[in-house]
C-alpha positions as CSV (number, residue, x, y, z in Angstrom):
1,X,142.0,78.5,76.3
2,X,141.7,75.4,78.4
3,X,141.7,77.1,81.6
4,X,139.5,80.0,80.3
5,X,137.2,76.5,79.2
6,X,137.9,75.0,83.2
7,X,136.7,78.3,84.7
8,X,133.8,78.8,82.8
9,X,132.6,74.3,83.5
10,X,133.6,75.5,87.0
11,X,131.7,78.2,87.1
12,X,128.4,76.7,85.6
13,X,128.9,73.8,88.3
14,X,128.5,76.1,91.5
15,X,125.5,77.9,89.5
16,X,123.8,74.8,89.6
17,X,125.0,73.7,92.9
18,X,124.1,76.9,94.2
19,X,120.0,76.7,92.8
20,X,119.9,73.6,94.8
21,X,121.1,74.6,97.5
22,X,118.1,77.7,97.3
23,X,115.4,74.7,97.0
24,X,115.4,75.6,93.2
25,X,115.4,72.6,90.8
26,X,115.8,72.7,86.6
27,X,113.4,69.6,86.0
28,X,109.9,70.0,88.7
29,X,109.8,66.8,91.2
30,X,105.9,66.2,89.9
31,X,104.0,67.6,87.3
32,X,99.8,67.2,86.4
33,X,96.8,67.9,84.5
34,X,94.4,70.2,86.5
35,X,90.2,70.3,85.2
36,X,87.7,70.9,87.4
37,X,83.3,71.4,86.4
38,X,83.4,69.8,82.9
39,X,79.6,70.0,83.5
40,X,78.8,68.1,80.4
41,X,75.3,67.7,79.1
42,X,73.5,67.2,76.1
43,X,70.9,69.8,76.8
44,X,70.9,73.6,75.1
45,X,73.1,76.5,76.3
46,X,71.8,78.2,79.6
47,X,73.3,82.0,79.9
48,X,77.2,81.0,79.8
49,X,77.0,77.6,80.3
50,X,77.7,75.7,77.1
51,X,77.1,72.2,77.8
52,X,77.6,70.4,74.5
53,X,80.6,72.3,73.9
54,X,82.6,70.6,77.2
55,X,83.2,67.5,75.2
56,X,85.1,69.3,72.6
57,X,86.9,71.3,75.3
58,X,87.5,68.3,76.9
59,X,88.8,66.2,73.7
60,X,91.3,69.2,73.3
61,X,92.9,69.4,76.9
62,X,93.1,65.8,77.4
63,X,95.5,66.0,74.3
64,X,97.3,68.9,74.7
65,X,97.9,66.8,78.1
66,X,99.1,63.6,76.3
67,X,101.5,65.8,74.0
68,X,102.8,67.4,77.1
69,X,103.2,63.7,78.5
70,X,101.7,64.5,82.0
71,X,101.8,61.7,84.4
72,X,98.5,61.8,85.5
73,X,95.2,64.0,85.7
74,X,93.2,65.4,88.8
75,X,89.8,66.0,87.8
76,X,87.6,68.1,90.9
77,X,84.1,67.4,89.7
78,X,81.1,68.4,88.3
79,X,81.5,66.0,85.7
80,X,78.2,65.9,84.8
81,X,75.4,68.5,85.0
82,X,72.5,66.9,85.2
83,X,72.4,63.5,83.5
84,X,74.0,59.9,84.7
85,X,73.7,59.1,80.9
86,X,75.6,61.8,80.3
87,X,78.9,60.4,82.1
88,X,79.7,57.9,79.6
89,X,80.7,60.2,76.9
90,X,82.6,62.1,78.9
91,X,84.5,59.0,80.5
92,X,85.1,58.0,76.9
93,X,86.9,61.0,76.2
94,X,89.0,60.7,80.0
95,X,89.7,57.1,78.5
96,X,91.8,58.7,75.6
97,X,94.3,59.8,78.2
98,X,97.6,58.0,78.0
99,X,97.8,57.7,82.1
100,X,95.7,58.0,86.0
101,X,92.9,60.0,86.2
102,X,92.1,60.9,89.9
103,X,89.1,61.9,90.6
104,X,86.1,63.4,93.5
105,X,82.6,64.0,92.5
106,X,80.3,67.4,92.3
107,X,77.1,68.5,93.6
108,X,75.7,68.1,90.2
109,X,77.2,64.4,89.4
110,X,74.7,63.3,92.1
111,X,71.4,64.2,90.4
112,X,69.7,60.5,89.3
113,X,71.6,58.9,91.1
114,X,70.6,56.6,94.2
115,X,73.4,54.4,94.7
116,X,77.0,56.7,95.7
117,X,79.0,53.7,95.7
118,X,78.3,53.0,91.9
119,X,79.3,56.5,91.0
120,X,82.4,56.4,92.4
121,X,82.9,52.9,90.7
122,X,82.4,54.7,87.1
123,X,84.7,57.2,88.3
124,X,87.5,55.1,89.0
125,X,87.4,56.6,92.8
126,X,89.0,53.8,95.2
127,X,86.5,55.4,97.6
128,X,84.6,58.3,98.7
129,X,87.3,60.1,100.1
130,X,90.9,58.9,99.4
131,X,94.8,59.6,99.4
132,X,97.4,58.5,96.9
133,X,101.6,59.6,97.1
134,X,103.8,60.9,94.2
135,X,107.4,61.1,95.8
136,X,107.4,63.1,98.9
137,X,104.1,64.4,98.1
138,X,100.8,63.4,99.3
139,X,97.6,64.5,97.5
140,X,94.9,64.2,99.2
141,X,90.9,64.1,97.7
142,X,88.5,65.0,99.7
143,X,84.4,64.3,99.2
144,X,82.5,67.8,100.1
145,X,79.6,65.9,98.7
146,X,79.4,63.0,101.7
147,X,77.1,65.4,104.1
148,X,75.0,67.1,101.2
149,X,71.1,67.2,100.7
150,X,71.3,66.0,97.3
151,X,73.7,63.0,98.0
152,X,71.3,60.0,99.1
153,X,71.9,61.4,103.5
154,X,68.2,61.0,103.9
155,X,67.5,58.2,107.3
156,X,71.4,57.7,107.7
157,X,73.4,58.9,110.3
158,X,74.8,61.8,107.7
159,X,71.3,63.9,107.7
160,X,72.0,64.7,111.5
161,X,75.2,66.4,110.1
162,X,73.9,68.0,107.8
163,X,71.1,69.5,109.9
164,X,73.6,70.5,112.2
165,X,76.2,72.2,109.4
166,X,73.3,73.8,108.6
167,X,71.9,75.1,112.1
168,X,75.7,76.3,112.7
169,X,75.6,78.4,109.5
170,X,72.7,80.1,110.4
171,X,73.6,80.4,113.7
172,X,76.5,82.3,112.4
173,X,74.5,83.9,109.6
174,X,76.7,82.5,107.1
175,X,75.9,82.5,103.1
176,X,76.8,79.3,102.1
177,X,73.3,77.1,104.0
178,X,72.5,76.1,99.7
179,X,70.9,73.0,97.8
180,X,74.2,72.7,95.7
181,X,76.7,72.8,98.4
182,X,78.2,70.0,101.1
183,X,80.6,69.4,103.6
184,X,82.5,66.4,104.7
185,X,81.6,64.7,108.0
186,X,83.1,64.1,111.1
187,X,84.2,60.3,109.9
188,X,86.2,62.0,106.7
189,X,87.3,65.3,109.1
190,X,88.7,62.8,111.4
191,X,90.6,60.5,108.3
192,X,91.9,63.9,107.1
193,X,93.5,65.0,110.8
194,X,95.0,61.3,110.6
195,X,96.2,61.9,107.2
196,X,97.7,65.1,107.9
197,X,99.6,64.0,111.1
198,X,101.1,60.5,108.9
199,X,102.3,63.7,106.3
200,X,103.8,66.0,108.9
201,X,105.8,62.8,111.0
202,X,106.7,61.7,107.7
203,X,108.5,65.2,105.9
204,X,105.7,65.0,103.3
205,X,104.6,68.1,101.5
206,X,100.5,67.7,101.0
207,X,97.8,68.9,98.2
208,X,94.3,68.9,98.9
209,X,91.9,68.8,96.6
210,X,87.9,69.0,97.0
211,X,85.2,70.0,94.8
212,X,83.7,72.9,96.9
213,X,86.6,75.4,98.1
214,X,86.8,76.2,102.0
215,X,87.3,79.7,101.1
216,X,87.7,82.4,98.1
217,X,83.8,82.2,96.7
218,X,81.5,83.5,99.1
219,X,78.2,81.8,99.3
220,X,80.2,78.6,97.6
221,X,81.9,77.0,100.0
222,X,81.9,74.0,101.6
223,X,79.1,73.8,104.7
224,X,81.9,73.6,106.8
225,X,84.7,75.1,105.8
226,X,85.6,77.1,109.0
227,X,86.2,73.4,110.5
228,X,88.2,72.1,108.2
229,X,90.5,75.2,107.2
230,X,91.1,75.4,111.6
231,X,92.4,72.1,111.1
232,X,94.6,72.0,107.9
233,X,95.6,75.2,109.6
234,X,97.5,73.3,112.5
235,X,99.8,71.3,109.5
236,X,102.9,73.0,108.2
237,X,103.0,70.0,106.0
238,X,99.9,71.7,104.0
239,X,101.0,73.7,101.0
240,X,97.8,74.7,99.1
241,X,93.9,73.8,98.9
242,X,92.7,73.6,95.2
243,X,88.9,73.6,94.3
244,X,86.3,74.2,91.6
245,X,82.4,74.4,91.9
246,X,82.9,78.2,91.5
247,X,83.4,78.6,87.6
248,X,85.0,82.3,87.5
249,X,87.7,80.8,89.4
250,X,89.4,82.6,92.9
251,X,92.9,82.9,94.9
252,X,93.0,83.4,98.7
253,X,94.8,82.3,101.7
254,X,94.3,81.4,104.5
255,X,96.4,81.2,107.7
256,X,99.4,81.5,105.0
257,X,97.7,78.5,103.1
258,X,96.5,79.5,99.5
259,X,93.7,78.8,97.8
260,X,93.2,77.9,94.4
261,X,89.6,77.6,93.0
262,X,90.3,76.5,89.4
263,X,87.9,77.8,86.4
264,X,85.5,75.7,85.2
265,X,85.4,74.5,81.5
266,X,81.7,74.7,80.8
267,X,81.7,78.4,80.8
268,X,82.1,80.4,77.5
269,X,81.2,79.0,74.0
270,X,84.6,77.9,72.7
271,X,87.1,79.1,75.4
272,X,88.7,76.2,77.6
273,X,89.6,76.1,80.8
274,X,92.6,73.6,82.1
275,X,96.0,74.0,83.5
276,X,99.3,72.0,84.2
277,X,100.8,72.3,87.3
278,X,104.7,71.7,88.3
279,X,105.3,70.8,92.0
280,X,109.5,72.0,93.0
281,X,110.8,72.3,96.7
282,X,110.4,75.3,96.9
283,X,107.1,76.9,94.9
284,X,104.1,75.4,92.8
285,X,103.7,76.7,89.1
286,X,100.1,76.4,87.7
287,X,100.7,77.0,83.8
288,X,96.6,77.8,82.7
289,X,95.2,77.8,79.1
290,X,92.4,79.4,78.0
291,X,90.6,81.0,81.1
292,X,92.6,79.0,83.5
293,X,94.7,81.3,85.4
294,X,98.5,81.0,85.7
295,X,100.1,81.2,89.4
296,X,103.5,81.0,91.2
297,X,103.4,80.1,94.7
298,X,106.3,79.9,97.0
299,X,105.7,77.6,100.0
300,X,106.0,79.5,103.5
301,X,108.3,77.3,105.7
302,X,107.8,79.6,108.4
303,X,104.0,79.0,108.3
């Protein structure tokens, strides 16, 4: 009985050594709270947005998130819909969380307000574009509202960028030349390559994160999002891009990299939208409740 007992201890030990040595791990290396277009206002329903109702949506995923004792939280915008007043009930809510929240703005967080630099203050951004580590990963949040028409460019160096994102769009006869969308400019584009490179010399696995996708909604992406996915492109150290502004949500890749653009929670009377995801060498789980939707992705090391 004792060597039957031996064999089967052995035998469980080169199971588990074995899963390691496939990149597979029992326990996930990072795991986070995923919202994105909480798009809270206290204004009446408009076809199947339900603003009011995002603050009890948001009340119920930020403690489902404390009961399933996430680190942290990355939020990708659209706080707001239309409001500044509106942000501080909505921050009140964020504040219940037990841990971080990271978080970028949205097109719509920008309407009312002239100073950018205070709004990020109220969101807890450490600037307008920034990076923070977890381990051996890098996350990295990206601003697609710096070069925008609503975002306070007007007589600053940004409104030639803009006016020239949109000249190439049309040039192109693209879609996505729209009021509500942005792009980041050649300052940011340039932080990002250097960001990136650090990442790659360094064996880091990166996230990015932005409020408009760079691809997977048509008409909704980023101004210009074929400049930025050529240069993620060039990084194998790049494992996904995840975005909202696009509230039925979206998967694509690109150049092997997928695309996540998460659901947004104002849509729907009562059903929520939020997700958990699970970082492993190997693969990225996205676990999604309500119309959130759940995903596997393996990382492609031959990318």
């Amino acid at each position: 009985m004792k060597k039957i007992g031996r064999h089967i201890w052995i035998s469980l030990l080169l199971i588990g050594c074995s899963m390691l040595a496939n990149g597979q791990s029992a326990a996930p290396l990072v795991r986070f709270g995923l919202i994105a277009d909480i798009q809270y206002a206290n204004f009446d329903t408009r076809g199947t947005r339900f603003y009011r109702n995002s603050l009890k949506k948001l009340e119920e995923s930020v403690r489902e998130f404390n009961k399933a004792k996430v680190p942290f939280i990355i939020n990708l915008g659209d706080i707001t819909d239309r409001n500044p007043d509106d942000l501080a009930p909505v921050l009140k809510e964020l504040g219940k969380f037990r841990s971080k929240v990271y978080q970028t703005s949205g097109n719509h967080d920008y309407k009312g307000v002239k100073d950018n630099a205070a709004l990020y203050r109220k969101l807890g951004m450490p600037a307008e574009y920034y990076s923070f580590k977890k381990g051996e990963w890098r996350f990295v949040m990206l601003n697609t509202n710096e070069v925008a028409s609503y975002a306070n460019v007007t007589g600053t160096w940004k409104e030639d960028e803009l006016n020239q994102m949109i000249q190439t769009i049309k040039q192109a006869n693209g879609n996505n030349a729209e009021e509500y969308n942005g792009g980041i400019s050649s300052r940011q584009l340039k932080w990002l390559q250097q960001q990136l490179q650090t990442a790659e010399n360094r064996s880091e696995k990166v996230l990015i994160f932005s409020h408009h996708p760079f691809s997977c909604a048509d008409g909704l992406t980023a101004l210009n999002d074929k400049e930025v996915l050529a240069l993620v492109s060039k990084f194998s150290c790049v494992k996904a891009l995840i975005a909202g502004h696009h509230h039925a949500g979206a998967f694509c890749e690109e150049n092997a990299i997928p695309c996540i653009v998460a659901e947004g929670m104002v849509e729907t009377a009562d059903q929520n939208a939020y997700g958990i995801i699970e970082l492993y060498p190997d693969k990225l789980t996205l676990t999604g409740y309500g119309r959130m939707t759940s995903r596997t992705l393996y990382f492609n090391k031959k990318k």
